[in-house]
N, C-alpha and C positions, 0 to 999 in steps of 0.2 A: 755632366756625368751624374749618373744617379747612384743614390748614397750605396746601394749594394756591389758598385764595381768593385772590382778584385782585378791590381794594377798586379803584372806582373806574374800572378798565382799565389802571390802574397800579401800584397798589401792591400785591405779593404778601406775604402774611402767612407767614413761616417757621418761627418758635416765638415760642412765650409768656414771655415774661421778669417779667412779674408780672399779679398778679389785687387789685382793688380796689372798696370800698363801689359804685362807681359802674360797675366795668368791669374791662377787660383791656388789657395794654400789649401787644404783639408786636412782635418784631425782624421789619423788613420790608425788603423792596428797594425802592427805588425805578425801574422799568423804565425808566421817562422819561431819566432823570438816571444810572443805572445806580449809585445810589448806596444804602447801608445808612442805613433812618430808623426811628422809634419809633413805634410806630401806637397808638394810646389808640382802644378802641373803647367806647362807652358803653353800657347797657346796651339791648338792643333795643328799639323801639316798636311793641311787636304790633296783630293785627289788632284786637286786642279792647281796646284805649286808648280813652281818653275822646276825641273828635275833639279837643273845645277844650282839652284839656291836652295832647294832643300837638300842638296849632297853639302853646300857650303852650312848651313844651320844645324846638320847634323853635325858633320865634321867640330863645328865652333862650340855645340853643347858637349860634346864629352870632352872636348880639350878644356872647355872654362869648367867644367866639373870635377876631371882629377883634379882638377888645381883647388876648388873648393876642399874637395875630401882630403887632399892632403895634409890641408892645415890643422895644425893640432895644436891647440890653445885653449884657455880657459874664458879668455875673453871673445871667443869666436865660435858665432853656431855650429856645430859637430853634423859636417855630412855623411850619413849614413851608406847613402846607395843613390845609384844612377840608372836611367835607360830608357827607354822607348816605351810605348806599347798602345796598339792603335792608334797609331800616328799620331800618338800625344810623348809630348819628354817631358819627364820627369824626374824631382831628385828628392829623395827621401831622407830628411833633419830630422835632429833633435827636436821632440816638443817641448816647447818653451813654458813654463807656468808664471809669468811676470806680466810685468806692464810697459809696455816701449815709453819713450820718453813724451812723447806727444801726449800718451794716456795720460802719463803721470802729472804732468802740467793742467790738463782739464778736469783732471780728479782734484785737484789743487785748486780749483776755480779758477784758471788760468793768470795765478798770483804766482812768481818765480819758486823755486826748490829752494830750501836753505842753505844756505853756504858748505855747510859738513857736506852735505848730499852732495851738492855742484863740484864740489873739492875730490869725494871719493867716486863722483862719475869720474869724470874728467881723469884721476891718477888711472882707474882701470882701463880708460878705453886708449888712453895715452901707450900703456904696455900691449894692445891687443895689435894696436897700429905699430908698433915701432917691430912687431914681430913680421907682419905681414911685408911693411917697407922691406924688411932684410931679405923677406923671401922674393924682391922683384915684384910683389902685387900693392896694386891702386886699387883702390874703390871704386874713385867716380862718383857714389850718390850718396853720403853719409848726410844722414837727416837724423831727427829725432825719431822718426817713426822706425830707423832699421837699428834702432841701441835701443836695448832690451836689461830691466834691472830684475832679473827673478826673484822667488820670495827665500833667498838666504842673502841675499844682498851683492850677487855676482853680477855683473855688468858684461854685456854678452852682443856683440856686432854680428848683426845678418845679411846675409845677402853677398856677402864678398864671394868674388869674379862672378857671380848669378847679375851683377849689375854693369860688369865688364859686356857679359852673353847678351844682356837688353842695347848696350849700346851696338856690338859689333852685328847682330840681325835685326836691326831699325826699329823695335819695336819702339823706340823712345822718341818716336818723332815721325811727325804727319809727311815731314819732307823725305824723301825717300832718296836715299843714299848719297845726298851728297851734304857738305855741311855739317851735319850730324855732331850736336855737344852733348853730354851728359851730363845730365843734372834736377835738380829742381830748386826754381828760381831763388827761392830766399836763401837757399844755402850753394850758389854755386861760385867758383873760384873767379878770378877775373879772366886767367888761361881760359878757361874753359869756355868762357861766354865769348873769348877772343877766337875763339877755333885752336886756338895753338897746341901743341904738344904737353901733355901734362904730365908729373911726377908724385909723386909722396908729397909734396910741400901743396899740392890741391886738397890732399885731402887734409891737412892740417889747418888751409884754411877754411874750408866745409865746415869742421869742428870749430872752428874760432867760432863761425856763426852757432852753433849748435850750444857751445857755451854761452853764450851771449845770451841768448834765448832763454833757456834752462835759470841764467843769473839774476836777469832782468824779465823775463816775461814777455820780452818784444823781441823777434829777430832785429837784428844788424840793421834793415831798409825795410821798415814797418810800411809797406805804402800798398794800395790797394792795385797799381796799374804792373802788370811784372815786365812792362818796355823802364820805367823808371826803377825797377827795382834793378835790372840789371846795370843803368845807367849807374848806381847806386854804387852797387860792388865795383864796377871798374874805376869808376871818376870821383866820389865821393868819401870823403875820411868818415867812422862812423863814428856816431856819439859816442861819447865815453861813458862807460856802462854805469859809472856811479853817479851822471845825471837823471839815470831812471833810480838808482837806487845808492843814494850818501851811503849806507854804513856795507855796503861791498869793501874788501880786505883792497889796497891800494896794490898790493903785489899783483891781485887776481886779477883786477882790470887790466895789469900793465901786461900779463900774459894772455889776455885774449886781445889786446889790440894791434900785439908784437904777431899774435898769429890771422888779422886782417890784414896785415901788411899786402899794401896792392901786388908791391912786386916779389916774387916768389925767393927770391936773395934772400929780400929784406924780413923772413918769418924764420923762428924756429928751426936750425939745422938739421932736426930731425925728431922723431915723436920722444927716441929717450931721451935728448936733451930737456921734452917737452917734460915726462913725466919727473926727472928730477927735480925741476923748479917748482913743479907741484907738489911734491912730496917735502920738498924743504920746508913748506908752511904750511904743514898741517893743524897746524895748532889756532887755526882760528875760530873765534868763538861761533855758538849757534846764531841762529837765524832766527826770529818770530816773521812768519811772512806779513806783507804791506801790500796796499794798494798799488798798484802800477802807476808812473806818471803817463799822464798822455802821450799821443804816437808823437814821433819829430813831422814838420811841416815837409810836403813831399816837394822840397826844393831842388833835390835832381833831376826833374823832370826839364831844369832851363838848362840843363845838359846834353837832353837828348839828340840823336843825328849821326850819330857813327859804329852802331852795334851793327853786329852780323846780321844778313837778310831773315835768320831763322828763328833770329830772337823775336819777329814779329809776331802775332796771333798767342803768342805763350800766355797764358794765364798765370795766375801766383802761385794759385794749386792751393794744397791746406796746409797751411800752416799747424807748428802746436801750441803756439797760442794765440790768443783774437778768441772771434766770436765764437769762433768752432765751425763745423763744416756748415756749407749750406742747404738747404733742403735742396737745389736744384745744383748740382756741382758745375762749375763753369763748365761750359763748353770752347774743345779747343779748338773747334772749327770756327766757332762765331766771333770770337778776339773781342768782346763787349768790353767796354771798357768804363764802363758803369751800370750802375744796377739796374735793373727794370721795374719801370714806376707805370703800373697800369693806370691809362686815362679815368676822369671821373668816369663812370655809366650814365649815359643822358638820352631822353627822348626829348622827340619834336616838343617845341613849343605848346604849355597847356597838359602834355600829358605825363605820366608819372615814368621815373625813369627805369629803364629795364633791369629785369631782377639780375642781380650782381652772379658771377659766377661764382658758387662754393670752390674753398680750400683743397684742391686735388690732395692726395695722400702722399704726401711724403715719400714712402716706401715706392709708390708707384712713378714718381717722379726719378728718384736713384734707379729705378730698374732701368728706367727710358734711359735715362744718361747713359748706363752700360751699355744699351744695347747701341744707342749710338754711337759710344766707342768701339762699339764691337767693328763699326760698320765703316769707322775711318780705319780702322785694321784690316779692313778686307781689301780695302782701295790700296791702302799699301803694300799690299802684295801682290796686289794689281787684280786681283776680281770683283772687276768693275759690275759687272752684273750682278754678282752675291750681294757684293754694298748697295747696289741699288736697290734692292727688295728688301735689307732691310733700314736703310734710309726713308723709304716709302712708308712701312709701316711706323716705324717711330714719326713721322712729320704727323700721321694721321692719329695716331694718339696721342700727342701732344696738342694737335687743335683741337680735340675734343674736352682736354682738360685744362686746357693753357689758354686757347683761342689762337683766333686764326693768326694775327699779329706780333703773339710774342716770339720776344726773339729766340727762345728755344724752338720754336716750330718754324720759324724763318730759319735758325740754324740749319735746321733736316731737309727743311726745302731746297735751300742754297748747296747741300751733301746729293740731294737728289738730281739736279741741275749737272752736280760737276758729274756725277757718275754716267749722266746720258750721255757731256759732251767727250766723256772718252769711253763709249760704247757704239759711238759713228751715228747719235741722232742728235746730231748738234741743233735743229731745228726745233725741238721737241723741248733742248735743254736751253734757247734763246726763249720759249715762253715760259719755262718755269724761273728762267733769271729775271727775266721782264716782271712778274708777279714780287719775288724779292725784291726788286730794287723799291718798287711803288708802294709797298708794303715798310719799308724801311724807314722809304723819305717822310711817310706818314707820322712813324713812330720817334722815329730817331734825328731825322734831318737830314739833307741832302747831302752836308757835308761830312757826314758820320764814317769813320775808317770802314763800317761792315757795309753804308751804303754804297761808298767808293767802291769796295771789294766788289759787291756784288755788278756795277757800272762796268769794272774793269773787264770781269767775267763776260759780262754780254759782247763787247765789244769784240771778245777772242773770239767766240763762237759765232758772230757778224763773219771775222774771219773766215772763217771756217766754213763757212756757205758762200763763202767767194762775193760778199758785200764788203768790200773792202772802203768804198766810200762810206759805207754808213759804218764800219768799226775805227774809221779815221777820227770822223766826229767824235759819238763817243771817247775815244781815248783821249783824244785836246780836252776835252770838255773835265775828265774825270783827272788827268795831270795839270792843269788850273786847279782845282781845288785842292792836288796832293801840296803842289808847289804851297800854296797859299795857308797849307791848316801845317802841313809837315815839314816844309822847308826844303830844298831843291837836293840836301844830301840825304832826307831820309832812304831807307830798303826800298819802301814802297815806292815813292817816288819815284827810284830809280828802276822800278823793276817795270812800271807805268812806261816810260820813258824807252824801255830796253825793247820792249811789247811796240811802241808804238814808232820807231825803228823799222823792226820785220815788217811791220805793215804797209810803212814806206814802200818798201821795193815791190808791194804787190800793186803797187800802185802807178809802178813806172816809176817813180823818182829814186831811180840808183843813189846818184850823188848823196842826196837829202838821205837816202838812210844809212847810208857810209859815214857821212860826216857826224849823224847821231849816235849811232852806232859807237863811233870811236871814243865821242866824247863821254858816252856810257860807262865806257868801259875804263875812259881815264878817272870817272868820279869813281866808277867802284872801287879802284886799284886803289885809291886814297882813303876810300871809306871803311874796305873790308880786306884791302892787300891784295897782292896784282895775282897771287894763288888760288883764294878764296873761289871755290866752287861757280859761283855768281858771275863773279869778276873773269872767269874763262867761259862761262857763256857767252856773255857780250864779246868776249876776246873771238870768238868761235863767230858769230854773228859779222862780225867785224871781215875776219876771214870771208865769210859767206857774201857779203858785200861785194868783199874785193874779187869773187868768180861772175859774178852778174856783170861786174862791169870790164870784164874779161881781164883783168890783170891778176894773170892766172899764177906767177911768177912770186907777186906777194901773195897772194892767196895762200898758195903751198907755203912759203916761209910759216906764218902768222898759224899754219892748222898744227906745222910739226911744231910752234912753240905749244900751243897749246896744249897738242899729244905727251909731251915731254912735261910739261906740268903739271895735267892730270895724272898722268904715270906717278910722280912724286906724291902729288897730294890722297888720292882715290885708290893708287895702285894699276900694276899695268894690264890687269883685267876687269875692272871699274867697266861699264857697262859707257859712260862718259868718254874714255880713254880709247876705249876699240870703234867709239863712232869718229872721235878725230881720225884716227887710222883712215879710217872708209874714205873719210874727205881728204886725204892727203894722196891717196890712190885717184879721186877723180880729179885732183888737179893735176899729176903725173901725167893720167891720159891727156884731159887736155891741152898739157905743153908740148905731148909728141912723144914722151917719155913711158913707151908702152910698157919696153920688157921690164923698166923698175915698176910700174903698174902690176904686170902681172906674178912678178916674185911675191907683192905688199900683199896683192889678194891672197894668193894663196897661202900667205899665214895668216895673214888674216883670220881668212878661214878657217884654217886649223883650228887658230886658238878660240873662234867665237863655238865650233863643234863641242872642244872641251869643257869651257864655260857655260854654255848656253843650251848645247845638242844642237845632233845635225839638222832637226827641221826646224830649229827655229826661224822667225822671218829677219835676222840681223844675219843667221849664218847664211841664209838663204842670200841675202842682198850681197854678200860677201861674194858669195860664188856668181852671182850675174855680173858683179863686176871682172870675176875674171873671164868670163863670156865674151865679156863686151870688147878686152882688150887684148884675146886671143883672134878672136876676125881684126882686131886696128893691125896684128901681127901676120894677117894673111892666113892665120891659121883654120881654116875653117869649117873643116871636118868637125876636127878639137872643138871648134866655137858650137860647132849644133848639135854635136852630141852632149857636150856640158850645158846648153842652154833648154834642150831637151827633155834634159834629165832635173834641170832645175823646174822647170814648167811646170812637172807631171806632180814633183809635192807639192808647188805653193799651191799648185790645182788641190790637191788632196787636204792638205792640211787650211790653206786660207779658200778655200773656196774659186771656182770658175769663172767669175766676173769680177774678182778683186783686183786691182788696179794693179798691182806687183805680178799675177799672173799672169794680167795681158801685157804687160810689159817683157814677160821672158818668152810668153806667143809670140810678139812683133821681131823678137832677138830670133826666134825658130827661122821664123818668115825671111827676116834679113839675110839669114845665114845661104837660105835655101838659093834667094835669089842670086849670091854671090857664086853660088857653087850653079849656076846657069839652071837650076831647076825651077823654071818659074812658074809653072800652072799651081805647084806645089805650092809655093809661096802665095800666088794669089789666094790662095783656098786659105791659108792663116790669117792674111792678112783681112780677107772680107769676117772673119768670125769677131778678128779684135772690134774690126769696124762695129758690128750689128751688139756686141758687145756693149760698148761701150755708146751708142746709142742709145742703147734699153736704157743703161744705169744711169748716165749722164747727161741724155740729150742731144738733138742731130747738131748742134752750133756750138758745142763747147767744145774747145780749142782739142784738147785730146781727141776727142772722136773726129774733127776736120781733120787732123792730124794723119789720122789712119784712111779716110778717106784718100786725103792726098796718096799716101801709100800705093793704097789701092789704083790707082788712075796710075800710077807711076807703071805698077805691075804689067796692066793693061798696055801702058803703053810699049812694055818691053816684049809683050805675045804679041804685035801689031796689029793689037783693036785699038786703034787709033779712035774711030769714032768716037766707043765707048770712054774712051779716057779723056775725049776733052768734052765729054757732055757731063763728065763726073768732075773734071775740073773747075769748070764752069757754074754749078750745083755750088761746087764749097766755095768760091768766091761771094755766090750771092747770099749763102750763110753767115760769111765772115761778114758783108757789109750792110748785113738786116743786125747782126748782133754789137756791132759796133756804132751802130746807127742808134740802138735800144741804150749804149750806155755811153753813147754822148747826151 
C-alpha cells in the first residue's frame, strides 16, 4: 500500500509501524475525526481466492471484529472501526504511544523489569483478562509483544479476537487447515500444543510464561530448538523463578508457577482470583536490576517423541529477551535447527583463498525473509503459481547475497521445488529437490531433519511420475535414518512411514501396505490421539487399502468412521470430511448399494456447491459420481445428460485433456453405448483415446484402457476385423511395457 492510500475515504495510511503473520499495522489519520489511529490491514483477498473461503474469511473478520469493538476496557486496545476495501480488511484502533513488553525488556538490556513494574503489569493485565474471560473471549496468543504499557503507565492488551481471526483463516500455520494450534512457542499452553480445546485457564497460562520472562529475563523453556521448547511446556516443571533471580518476593514465584501448572485444573480459577493475590502483596520492595543467570540446560529434549505432527518445523520465533531478533529471522519452511556456520573460504593448494563474501545488509535480508513469508502464504491459499514466482525470486537474491549453499537459499529452493510439484511439473520439481538434497548433504549432513525433509520430498514426486521403484528406495533409505536420529514414534517418522504405505500399493503389494498402513495409524492414535487430523489420514489410507483389496464392506465401515470424526474434529464442511463422504459413496457403489450411492452424491453435491461453488473440481467429482451410479441404476438417459453436462465445465473450467474431463467423456461414451447408440459412442471413445495418447503416451495403462474401449465399440458395429487388430496392438503395448519394467 502506498503511504497516500485513503482506506475507506477516510482513513489515510502515513507509515508502517509494524508487519505481522497476518498483516501490516500503519499510523493513519483519521480525516473524519481529524484524529491519529492504528490501521491493521490483513492480508489481501485476491482475484484468484476460493469464492467460499473468501465468503468464509469475510464472514469470520467481521463476526471476530464486533466482537473486538465491543470490548470496552481500559486494559484493552479500543477498536474503532471495521471493513473491507480493495479487497483488503481492515480494523481501525487506538494508536498506542508506549512500549509493548518485549521493547521494554530490550530497552532494559534484556536484564528483568523490577518487581513494582512486574507486580503493576501483571495486577492490570490480570483485570483486562478477567473482563474478557466473563465476556466468553480467549486470546489464544498473549505474548509480550501484544501487552503494551503507555506513557501514563496503563497496561493495554492487543489484538483480542484479531488473534482468534488469525487462527480460524490459517494464517498461523504453513499446514493448512487441519491441526491448526495457536500460539507462539515460548508462551503457548500445554492444551494448545496438545490440539485440545482450550478456555481462559490457556491464557492464564500464556501469561504465567509472560510473567516469568518480564521477572526473570528468561522465558519458562529458554532453549534454542522450539520441538524442545514445546516438549518443555507439556512434560517439564519449570525452574523456579527465584533460581534466576534470589531476591524475587516468594509469593510472586508461588503465583506464576500455580499459573504453569501443566494441567488446566490445577492453575488459577480464574484471572480475578488471579488479580486478588496480586494486589494483596503489593507492598513489595523495589527492584535494582541484576545480571541474568545462565539459560537452564535444554534437558527436555530426552523427552522428545509424542507432540502433534505440526509442532514440527515451528521455530522459537522472537522471543523478548535473549539476543534479540536475528539479522536473518528463522525461516519456517527450513526447521534449521542450528545456526549457520559458513565454511572456511579455500582454494586449491598453493593459492590464496577466494575473497570472502561481504556482510549482506541486514535490512535486505528482513525484506527477503518477508517476501518469503509472503510466499508460504500464497501456497496456503493454494496459489501455487503466485508462490512460485515469488519463491523464485527470493532463492535468487539470497544466492547472490547468501550464496548458493546457505540454508536460507536452500530454504527458497526447497519452497520453489514444492510449488512446481503442486503445479503438475513434478519433474521439473524432482530436479530442483535433487539439487536441495546434495546441497544440504554437503552443508549439513546426510542425516540432518532438512536433509531428510528434502529426501522425503523427492521420493513423493518419484511418485508422482509413476517411479514408484525408485520413490520406494528412497523412502526405506530416508525412514532408516528418521527411525535412527528420531526414534520410531517421532511426527516425522511417522509421517515417512505413512508416505511409504501409499507407495506400497502402487507397487502391487496390497497386503504390505494395509498392514503399514494400520500399524501407522495405531502409533498415531497413541502419539497424537486416534482424532488428531494425522491420525485420520492414515485411518482414511487404511480404508483405501481395504478397497484395493476389494473388502469393500470394511472399507465403507473405516471411511464413515472417519467421516464422523472429521465431522467432530474439522466440522462437517472441512474440505477433509466431504472427501471421506465421496469415499463412502464409492464403496456403496461397489458393494451393489447404488440408490444409497446415489441419495450420498447428491448431497454431497449440494453441499460441496454451497462450500466450494458449482465448478469447483471436488463439486464436479461429486456429480460424476452420481453419473456413474445413475447408469449402475439403469438410469441412462439421467446418467448422460448429467455426465454431459459435467463434461462440458471440467472441459471449460479444467481444461480438454485433463484427466477428470476425459474421464466424464468415457462416462458420455458409456452411457451412449448402453442406450444402443454406438457410432456415437465410438466417436467419444476414439477422442479419449487420441487424448490421452498425446498427454500420456500409447502404453500407459489409461490410454490402453481406452483403446480397449474402443475395439470393444468396434466390435459392437461389427468391424470385427478392426477390433481384433486394435486388440491385438494393446496386448503388444501391454507386454513391451511390462517387459520395460521387469
Amino acid at each position: 500500500m502506498g503511504e497516500t492510500r485513503l482506506i475507506h475515504g477516510r482513513y489515510r495510511l502515513l507509515d508502517r509501524i509494524g508487519r505481522g503473520g497476518m498483516g501490516e499495522v500503519w499510523r493513519a489519520r483519521d480525516e473524519s475525526l481529524g484524529r491519529h489511529v492504528a490501521v491493521k490491514c490483513l492480508k489481501p483477498l485476491g482475484a484468484n481466492h476460493d469464492h467460499a473461503f473468501t465468503r468464509v474469511l469475510r464472514e469470520r473478520f467481521r463476526r471476530e471484529a464486533r466482537v473486538a469493538a465491543a470490548l470496552q476496557h481500559r486494559g484493552i486496545t479500543v477498536v474503532h472501526d471495521f471493513g473491507e476495501s480493495d479487497g483488503v480488511l481492515y480494523l481501525v484502533m487506538e494508536l498506542l504511544d508506549g512500549r509493548n513488553l518485549s521493547q521494554l525488556l530490550e530497552d532494559n538490556k534484556q536484564h528483568p523489569l523490577p518487581v513494582a513494574d512486574v507486580l503493576e503489569i501483571a495486577e492490570q493485565v490480570a483485570a483486562a483478562l478477567a473482563y474478557c474471560h466473563e465476556q466468553g473471549i480467549v486470546h489464544r496468543d498473549l505474548k509480550p509483544a501484544n501487552i503494551v504499557r503507555i506513557g501514563d503507565g496503563t497496561v493495554k492488551i492487543c489484538d483480542f479476537g484479531i488473534a482468534r481471526l488469525g487462527h480460524d483463516i490459517g494464517f498461523t500455520s504453513r499446514l493448512t487447515g487441519t491441526g491448526i494450534a495457536m500460539g507462539t512457542p515460548h508462551y503457548m499452553s500445554p492444551e494448545q500444543i496438545g490440539g485440545t480445546e482450550v478456555d481462559q485457564r490457556s491464557d492464564l497460562y500464556s501469561f504465567g510464561c509472560v510473567l516469568y520472562e518480564i521477572a526473570t529475563g528468561v522465558p519458562p523453556f529458554d532453549l534454542d530448538d522450539a520441538w524442545a521448547i514445546l516438549v518443555g511446556h507439556r512434560d517439564t516443571p519449570p525452574r523456579p523463578p527465584r533460581e534466576h533471580r534470589p531476591e524475587l518476593p516468594a509469593y510472586l514465584e508461588r503465583v506464576i508457577l500455580d499459573l504453569l501448572a501443566k494441567e488446566p485444573d490445577e492453575r488459577p480459577g480464574d484471572a480475578r482470583e488471579l488479580a486478588r493475590r496480586i494486589s494483596a502483596h503489593r507492598a513489595a520492595p523495589a527492584y535494582v536490576p541484576t545480571v541474568v543467570a545462565a539459560r537452564p540446560a535444554p534437558d527436555a529434549m530426552a523427552r522428545v517423541g509424542r507432540l502433534p505432527s505440526w509442532t514440527h518445523g515451528m521455530t522459537t520465533g522472537h522471543k523478548a529477551a535473549g539476543a534479540g531478533l536475528r539479522t536473518t529471522p528463522p525461516d519456517p519452511a527450513a526447521g534449521l535447527s542450528g545456526e549457520w556456520i559458513a565454511r572456511p573460504a579455500t582454494g586449491p593448494v598453493g593459492e590464496p583463498a577466494p575473497e570472502q563474501r561481504p556482510a549482506p545488509p541486514p535490512e535486505a535480508l528482513t525484506a527477503l525473509a518477508g517476501r518469503h513469508n509472503a510466499g508460504l502464504s500464497l501456497g496456503r491459499l493454494g496459489r501455487w503459481a503466485e508462490a512460485g514466482e515469488v519463491h523464485r525470486a527470493v532463492a535468487a537474491e539470497r544466492e547472490h547475497l547468501l550464496g548458493p549453499d546457505h540454508p536460507d537459499t536452500l530454504a527458497s529452493r526447497y519452497e520453489v521445488a514444492f510449488t512446481l510439484s503442486r503445479t503438475g511439473r513434478a519433474a521439473d520439481a524432482l530436479r530442483e529437490y535433487k539439487h536441495v538434497t546434495e546441497a544440504r548433504i554437503r552443508t549439513l549432513g546426510p542425516d540432518h531433519p532438512d536433509t531428510l525433509a528434502a529426501r522425503q520430498e523427492m521420493a513423493y514426486v518419484l511418485g508422482q511420475l509413476g517411479r514408484a521403484f525408485d520413490a520406494h528406495r528412497v523412502y526405506t533409505a530416508v525412514l532408516a535414518a528418521r527411525e535412527r536420529t528420531m526414534g520410531p514414534d517421532h511426527p516425522d517418522t511417522l509421517r515417512c512411514r505413512h508416505n511409504l504405505a501409499f507407495n506400497l500399493s502402487r507397487l502391487g503389494r496390497l497386503e504390505d501396505s494395509y498392514r503399514m498402513a494400520r500399524e501407522v495409524a495405531a502409533a498415531r492414535a497413541r502419539v497424537l490421539g486416534p482424532d488428531h487430523p494425522d491420525t485420520l489420514v492414515t485411518r482414511y489410507e487404511v480404508a483405501y487399502a481395504l478397497g484395493q483389496l476389494g473388502r469393500w464392506a470394511e472399507a465403507l465401515e473405516r471411511y464413515r468412521e472417519v467421516a464422523e470424526a472429521r465431522g467432530r474434529a474439522l466440522g462437517p464442511d472441512h474440505p477433509d470430511t466431504l472427501a471421506a463422504r465421496h469415499e463412502i459413496g464409492i464403496s456403496l457403489g461397489r458393494l451393489g448399494r447404488s440408490a444409497e450411492a446415489l441419495d450420498l452424491y447428491r448431497d454431497l453435491a449440494a453441499d460441496r456447491t454451497r462450500v466450494q461453488g458449482p465448478t469447483h473440481p471436488e463439486t464436479l467429482r461429486a456429480r460424476h459420481g452420481r453419473c456413474v451410479n445413475l447408469g449402475r441404476l439403469g438410469r441412462w438417459e439421467e446418467a448422460l445428460a448429467e455426465s454431459r453436462d459435467v463434461s462440458a465445465v471440467r472441459e471449460r473450467v479444467l481444461g480438454p485433456d485433463h484427466p477428470d474431463t476425459l474421464v466424464s467423456r468415457r462416462e458420455v461414451a458409456v452411457g451412449l453405448g448402453w442406450l444402443g447408440r454406438w457410432a456415437d459412442a465410438l466417436t467419444e471413445y476414439r477422442r479419449v483415446a487420441a487424448a490421452r495418447d498425446r498427454v500420456l503416451g500409447p502404453d500407459h495403462p489409461d490410454t490402453l484402457a481406452s483403446r480397449n474401449d474402443e475395439a470393444h465399440c468396434l466390435q459392437q458395429l461389427g468391424r470385427s476385423e478392426e477390433a481384433v487388430a486394435l486388440y491385438r496392438r494393446v496386448a503388444a503395448l501391454r507386454g513391451q511395457r511390462a517387459s520395460a519394467g521387469g
